[in-house]
Backbone as CSV, one residue per row, in Angstrom:
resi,resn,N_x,N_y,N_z,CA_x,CA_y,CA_z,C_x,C_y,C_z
1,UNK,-33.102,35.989,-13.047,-32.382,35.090,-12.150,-31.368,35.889,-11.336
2,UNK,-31.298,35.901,-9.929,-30.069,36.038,-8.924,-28.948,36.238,-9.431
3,UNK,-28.337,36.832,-10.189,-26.840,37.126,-9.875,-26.163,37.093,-8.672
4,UNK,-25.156,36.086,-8.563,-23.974,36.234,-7.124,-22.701,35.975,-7.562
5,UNK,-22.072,36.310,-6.828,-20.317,36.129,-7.032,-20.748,34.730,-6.812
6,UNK,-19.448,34.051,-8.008,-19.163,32.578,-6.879,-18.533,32.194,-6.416
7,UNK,-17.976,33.762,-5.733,-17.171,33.322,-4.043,-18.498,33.028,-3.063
8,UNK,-19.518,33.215,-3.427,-20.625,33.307,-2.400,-21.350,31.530,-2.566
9,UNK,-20.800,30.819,-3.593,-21.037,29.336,-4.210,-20.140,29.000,-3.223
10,UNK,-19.003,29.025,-3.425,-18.163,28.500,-2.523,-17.694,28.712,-1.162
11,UNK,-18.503,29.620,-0.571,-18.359,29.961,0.509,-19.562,29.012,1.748
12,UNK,-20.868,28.657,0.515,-22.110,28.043,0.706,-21.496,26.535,0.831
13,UNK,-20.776,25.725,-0.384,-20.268,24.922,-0.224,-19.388,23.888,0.961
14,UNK,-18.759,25.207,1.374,-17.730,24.856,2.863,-18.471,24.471,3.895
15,UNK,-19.504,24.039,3.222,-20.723,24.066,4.916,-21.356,22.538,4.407
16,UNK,-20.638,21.657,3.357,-20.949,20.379,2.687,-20.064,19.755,2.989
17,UNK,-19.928,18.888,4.287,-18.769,17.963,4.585,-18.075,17.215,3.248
18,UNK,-16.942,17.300,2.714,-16.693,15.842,2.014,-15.584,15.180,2.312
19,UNK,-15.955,13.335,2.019,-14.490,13.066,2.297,-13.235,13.139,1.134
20,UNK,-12.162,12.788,1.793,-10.847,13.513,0.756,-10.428,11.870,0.386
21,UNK,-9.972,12.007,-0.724,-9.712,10.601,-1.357,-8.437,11.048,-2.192
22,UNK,-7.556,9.720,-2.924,-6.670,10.155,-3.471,-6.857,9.725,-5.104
23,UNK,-6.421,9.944,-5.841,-6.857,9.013,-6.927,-5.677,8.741,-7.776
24,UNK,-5.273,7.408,-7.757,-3.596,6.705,-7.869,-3.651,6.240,-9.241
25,UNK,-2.992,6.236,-9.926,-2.398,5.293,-11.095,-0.958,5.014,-11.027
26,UNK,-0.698,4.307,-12.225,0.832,4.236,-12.624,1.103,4.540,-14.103
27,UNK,1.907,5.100,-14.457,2.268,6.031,-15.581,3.336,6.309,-15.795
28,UNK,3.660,5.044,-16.543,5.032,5.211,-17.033,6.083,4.929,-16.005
29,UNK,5.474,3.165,-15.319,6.016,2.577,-14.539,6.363,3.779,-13.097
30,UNK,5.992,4.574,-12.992,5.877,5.919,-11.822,4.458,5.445,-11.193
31,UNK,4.269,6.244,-9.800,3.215,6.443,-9.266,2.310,7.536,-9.452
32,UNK,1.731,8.331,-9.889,0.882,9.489,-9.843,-0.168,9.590,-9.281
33,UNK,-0.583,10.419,-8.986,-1.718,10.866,-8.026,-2.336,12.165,-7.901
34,UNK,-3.471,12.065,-7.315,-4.030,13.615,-7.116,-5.441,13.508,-6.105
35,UNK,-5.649,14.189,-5.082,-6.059,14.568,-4.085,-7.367,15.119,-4.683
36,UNK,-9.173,14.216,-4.507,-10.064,15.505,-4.589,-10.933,14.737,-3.402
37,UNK,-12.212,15.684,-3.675,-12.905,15.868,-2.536,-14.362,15.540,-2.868
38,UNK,-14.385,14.842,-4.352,-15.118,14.868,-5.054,-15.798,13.285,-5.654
39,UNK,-15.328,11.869,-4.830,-15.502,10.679,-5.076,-16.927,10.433,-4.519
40,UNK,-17.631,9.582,-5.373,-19.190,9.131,-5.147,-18.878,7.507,-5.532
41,UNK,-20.247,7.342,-4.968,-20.547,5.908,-5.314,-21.646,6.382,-6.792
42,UNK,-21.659,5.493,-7.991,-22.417,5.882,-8.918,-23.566,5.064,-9.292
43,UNK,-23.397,3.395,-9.216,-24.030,2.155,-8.878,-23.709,1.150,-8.349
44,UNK,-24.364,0.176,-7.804,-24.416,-1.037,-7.470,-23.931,-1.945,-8.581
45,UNK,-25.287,-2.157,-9.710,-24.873,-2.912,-10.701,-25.431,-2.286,-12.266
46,UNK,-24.236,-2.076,-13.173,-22.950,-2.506,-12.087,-22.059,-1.778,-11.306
47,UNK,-21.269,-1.999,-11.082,-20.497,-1.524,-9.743,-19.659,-0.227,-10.132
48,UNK,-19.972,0.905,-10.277,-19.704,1.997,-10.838,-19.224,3.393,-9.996
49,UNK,-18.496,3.898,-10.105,-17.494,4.941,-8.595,-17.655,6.390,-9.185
50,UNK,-17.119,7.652,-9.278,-16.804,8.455,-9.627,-15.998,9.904,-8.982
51,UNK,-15.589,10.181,-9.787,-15.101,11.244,-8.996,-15.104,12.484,-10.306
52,UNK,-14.744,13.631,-9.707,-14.397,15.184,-10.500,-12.641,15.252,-10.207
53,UNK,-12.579,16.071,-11.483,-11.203,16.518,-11.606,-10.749,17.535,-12.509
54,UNK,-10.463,18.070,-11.901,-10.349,19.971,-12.805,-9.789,19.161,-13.919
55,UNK,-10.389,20.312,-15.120,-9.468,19.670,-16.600,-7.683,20.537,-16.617
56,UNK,-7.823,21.742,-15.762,-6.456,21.555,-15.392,-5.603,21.037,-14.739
57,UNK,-6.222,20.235,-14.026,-4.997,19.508,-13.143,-3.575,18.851,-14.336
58,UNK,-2.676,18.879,-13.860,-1.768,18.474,-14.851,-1.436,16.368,-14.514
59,UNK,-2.011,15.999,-13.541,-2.132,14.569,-13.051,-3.495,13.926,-13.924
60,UNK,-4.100,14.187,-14.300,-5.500,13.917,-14.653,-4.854,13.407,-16.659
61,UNK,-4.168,13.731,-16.748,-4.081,13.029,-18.275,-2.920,12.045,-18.024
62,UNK,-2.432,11.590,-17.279,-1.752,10.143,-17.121,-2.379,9.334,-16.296
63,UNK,-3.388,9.788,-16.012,-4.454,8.970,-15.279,-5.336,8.441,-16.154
64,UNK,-5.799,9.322,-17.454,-6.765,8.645,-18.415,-5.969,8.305,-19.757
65,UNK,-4.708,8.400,-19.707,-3.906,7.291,-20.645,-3.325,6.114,-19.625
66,UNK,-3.642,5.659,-18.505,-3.136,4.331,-18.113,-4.871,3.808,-18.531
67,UNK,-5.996,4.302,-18.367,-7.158,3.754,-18.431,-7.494,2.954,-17.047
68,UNK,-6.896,2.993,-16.158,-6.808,2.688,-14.461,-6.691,3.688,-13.514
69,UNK,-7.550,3.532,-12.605,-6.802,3.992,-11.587,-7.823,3.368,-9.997
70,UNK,-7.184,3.988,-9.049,-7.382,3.502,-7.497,-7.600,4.823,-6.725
71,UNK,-9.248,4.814,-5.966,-9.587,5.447,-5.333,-9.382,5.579,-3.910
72,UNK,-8.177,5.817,-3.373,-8.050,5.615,-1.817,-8.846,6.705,-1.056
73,UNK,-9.176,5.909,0.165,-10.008,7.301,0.999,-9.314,7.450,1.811
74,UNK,-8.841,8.572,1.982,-7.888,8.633,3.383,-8.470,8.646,4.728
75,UNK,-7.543,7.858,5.605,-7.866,7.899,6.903,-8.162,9.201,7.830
76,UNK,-8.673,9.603,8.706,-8.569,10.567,9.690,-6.788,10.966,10.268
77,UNK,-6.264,9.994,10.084,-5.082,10.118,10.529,-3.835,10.491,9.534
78,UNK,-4.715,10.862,8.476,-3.478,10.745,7.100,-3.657,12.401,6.404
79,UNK,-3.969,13.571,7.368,-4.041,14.773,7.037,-2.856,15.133,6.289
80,UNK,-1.593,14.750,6.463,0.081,15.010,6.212,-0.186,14.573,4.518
81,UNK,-0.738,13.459,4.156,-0.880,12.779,2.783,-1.360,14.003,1.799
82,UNK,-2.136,15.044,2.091,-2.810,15.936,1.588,-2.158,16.825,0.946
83,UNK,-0.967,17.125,2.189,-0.019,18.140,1.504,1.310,17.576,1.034
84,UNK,1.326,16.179,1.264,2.536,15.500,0.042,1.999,16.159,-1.165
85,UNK,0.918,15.763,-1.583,0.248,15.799,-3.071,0.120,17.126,-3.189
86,UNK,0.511,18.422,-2.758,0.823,19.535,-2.743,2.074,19.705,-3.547
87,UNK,2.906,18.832,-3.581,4.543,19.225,-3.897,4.256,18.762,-5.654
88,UNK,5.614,18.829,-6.061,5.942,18.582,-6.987,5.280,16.878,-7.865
89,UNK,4.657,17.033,-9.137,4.183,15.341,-9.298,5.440,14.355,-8.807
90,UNK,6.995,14.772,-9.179,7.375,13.532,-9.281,8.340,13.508,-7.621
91,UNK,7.873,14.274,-6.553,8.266,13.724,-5.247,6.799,13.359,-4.671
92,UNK,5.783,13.178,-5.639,4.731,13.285,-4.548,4.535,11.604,-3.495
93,UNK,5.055,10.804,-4.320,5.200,9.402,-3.596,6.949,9.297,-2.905
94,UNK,7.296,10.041,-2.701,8.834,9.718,-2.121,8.753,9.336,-0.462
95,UNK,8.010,9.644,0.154,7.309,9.494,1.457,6.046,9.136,2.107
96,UNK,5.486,8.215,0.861,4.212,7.469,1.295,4.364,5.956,0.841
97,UNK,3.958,5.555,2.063,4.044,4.008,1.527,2.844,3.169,0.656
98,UNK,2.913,2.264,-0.005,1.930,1.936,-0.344,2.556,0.346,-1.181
99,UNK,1.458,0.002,-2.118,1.242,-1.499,-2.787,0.896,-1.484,-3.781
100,UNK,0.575,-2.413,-4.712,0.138,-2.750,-6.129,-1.225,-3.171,-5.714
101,UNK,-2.243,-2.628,-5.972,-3.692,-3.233,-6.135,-3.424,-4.099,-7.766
102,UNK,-4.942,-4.911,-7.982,-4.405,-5.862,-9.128,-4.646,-5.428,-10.316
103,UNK,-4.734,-4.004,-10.681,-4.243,-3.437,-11.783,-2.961,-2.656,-11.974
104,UNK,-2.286,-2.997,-11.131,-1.441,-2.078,-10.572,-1.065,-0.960,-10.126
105,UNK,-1.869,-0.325,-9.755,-2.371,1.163,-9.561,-2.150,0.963,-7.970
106,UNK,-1.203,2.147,-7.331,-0.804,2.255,-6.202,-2.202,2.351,-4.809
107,UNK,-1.575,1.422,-4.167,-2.966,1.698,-2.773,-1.918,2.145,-1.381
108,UNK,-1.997,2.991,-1.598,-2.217,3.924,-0.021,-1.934,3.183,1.380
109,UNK,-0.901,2.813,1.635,-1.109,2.117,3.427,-1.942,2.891,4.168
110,UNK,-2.733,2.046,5.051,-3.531,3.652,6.158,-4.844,3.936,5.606
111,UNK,-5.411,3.698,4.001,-6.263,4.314,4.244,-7.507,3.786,4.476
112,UNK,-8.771,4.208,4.645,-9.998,3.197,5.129,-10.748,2.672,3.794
113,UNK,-10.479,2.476,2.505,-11.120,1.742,1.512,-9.803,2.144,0.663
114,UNK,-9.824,1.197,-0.674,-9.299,1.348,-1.771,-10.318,0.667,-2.894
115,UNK,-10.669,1.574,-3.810,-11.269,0.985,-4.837,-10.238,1.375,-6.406
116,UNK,-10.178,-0.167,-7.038,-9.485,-0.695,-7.907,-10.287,-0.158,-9.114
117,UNK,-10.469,0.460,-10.349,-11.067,0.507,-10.842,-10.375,0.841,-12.370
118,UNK,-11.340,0.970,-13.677,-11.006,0.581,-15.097,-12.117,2.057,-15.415
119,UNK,-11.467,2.950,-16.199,-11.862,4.170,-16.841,-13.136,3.577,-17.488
120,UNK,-14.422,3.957,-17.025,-15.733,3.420,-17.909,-16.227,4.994,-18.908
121,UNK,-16.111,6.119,-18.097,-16.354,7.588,-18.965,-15.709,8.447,-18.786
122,UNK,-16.036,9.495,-19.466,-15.158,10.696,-19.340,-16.364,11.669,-19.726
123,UNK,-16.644,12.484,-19.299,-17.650,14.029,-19.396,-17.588,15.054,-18.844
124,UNK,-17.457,16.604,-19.458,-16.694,17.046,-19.581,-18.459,17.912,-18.660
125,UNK,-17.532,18.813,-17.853,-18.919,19.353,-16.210,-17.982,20.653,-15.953
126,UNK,-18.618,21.565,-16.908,-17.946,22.563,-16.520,-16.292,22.833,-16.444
127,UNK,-15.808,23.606,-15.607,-13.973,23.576,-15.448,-13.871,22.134,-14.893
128,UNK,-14.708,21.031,-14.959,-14.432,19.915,-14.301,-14.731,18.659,-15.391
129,UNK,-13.982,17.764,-15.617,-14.441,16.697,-16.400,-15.163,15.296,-14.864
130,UNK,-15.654,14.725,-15.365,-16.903,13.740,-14.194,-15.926,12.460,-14.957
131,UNK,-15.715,11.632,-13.959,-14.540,10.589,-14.143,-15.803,9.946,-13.988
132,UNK,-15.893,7.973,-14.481,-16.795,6.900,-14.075,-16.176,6.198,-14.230
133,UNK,-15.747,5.202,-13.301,-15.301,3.961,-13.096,-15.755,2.854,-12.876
134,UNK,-15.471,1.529,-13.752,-15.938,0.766,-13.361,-15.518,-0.465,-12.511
135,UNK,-15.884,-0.774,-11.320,-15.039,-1.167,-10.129,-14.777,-2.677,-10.343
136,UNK,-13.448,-3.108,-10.049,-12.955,-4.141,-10.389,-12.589,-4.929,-8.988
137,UNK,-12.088,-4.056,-7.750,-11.279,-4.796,-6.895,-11.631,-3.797,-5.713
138,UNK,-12.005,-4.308,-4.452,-12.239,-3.259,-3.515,-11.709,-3.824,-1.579
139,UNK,-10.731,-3.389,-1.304,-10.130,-3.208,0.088,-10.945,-2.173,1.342
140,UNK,-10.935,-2.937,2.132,-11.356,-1.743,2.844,-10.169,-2.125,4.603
141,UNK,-10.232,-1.252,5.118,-9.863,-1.338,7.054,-11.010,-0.431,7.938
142,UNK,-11.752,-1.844,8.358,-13.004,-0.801,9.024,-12.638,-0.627,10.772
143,UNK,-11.130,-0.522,10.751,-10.761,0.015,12.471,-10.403,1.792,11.969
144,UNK,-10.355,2.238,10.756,-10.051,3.165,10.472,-11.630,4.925,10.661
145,UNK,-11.028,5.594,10.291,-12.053,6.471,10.524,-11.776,7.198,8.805
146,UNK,-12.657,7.705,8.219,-12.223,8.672,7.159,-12.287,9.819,7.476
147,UNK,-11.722,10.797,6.754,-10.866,11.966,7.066,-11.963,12.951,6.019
148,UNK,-12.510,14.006,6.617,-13.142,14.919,5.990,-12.981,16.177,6.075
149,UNK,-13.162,16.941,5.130,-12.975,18.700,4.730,-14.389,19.061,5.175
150,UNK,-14.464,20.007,5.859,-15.957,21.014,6.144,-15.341,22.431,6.691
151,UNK,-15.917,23.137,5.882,-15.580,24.720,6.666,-14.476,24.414,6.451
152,UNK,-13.622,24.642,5.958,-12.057,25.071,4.921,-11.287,24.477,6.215
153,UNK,-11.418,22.389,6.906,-10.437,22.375,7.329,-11.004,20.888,7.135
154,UNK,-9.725,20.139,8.160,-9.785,18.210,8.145,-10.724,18.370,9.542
155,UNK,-11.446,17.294,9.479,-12.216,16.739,10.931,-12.216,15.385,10.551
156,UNK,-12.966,14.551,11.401,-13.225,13.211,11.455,-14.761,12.881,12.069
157,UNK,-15.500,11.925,11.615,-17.243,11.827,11.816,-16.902,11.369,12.898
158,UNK,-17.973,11.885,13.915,-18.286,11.528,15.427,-18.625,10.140,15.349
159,UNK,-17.615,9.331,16.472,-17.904,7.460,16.760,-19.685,7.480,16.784
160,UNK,-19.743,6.583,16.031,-20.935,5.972,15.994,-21.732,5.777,17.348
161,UNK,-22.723,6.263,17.595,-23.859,6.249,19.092,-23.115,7.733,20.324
162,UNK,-22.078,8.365,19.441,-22.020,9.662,20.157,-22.706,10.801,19.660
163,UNK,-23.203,10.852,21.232,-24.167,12.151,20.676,-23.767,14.029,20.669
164,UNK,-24.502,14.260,20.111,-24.190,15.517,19.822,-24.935,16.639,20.510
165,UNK,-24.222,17.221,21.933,-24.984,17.723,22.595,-26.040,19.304,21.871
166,UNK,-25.753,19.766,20.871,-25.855,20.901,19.909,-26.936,20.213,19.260
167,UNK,-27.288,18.637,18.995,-28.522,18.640,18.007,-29.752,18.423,18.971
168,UNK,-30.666,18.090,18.736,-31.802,17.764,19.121,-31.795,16.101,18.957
169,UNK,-32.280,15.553,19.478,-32.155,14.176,19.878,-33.513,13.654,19.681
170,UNK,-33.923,12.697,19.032,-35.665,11.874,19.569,-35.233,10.397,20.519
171,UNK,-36.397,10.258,21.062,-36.604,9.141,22.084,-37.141,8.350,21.145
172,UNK,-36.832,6.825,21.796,-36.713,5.973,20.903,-38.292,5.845,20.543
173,UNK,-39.356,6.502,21.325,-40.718,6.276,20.384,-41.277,7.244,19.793
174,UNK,-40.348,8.388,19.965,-40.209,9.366,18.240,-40.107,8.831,17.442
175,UNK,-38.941,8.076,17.397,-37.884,7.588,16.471,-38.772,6.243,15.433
176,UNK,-39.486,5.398,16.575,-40.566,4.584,16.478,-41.932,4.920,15.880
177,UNK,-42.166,6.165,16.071,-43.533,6.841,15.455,-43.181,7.951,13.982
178,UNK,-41.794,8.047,13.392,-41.269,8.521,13.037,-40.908,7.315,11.488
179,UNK,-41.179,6.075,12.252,-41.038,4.822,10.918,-42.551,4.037,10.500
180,UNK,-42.998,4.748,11.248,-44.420,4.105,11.181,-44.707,4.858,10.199
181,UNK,-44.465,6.796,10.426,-44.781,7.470,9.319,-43.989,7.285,7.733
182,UNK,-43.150,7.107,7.645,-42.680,6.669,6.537,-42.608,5.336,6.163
183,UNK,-43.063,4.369,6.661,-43.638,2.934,6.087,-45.123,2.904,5.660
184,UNK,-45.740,3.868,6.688,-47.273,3.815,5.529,-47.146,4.813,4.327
């Protein structure tokens, strides 16, 4: 098998848009939080979320002793939120506004979804434990845009029906002969 550095993993990686989310509890009547890049949808039904979280993070064990927490996605416009959660845990809410979702777990003003959710697993993925939640309560603001990391920076997804002069484009009876092939 290939031997590579895995600076050469993560260098491959930066080329995998993701969006940045926050992931909120309350702990010890405080707000806590922590910033990944790493939130999925897991099912429908039932209604199941997930995210990764280094087993060092030092936020990640008052998050799985409240047994709650709230997945905010940040807006395109909420790059500044990123590097609050840079500072110290206990200024990291001194300059963000936010609310009680109905577990009480802090929601984010600004951002384009909040999902409410109840600790369903814990599994342990390498330097990373795999969070599963099971979703209880879900907000969204669809005038918002979400805010994504690609190539080691923030962007925002191109408005919907703008095109991209760099890709290749089909006509709509490509596009048409293109569903014919994948319906038979």
């Amino acid at each position: 098998m290939h031997q590579f550095d895995p600076l050469e993993l993560r260098v491959a990686l930066r080329n995998w848009p993701t969006g940045v989310s926050v992931i909120t509890t309350t702990h010890e009547d405080q707000p806590v939080g922590v910033v990944v890049g790493s939130f999925s949808s897991v099912s429908l039904a039932p209604p199941l979320v997930g995210f990764f979280v280094g087993q060092t993070s030092t936020t990640w064990p008052s998050i799985e002793q409240s047994g709650t927490f709230c997945v905010n996605v940040l807006s395109s416009s909420q790059t500044g939120l990123v590097q609050m959660f840079g500072k110290p845990a206990a200024s990291r809410f001194d300059e963000i506004r936010y609310s009680a979702s109905s577990l009480g777990d802090p929601v984010i003003v600004g951002c384009v979804a909040s999902i409410g959710c109840r600790i369903e697993d814990v599994t342990d993925a390498g330097d990373h434990f795999f969070v599963t939640g099971r979703v209880v309560d879900v907000a969204t603001d669809p005038l918002q845009q979400p805010l994504l990391f690609v190539h080691g920076g923030f962007s925002k997804p191109r408005a919907l029906g703008q095109a991209n002069p760099e890709l290749p484009c089909a006509s709509v009876s490509e596009l048409a002969d293109l569903s014919q092939l994948i319906l038979n």
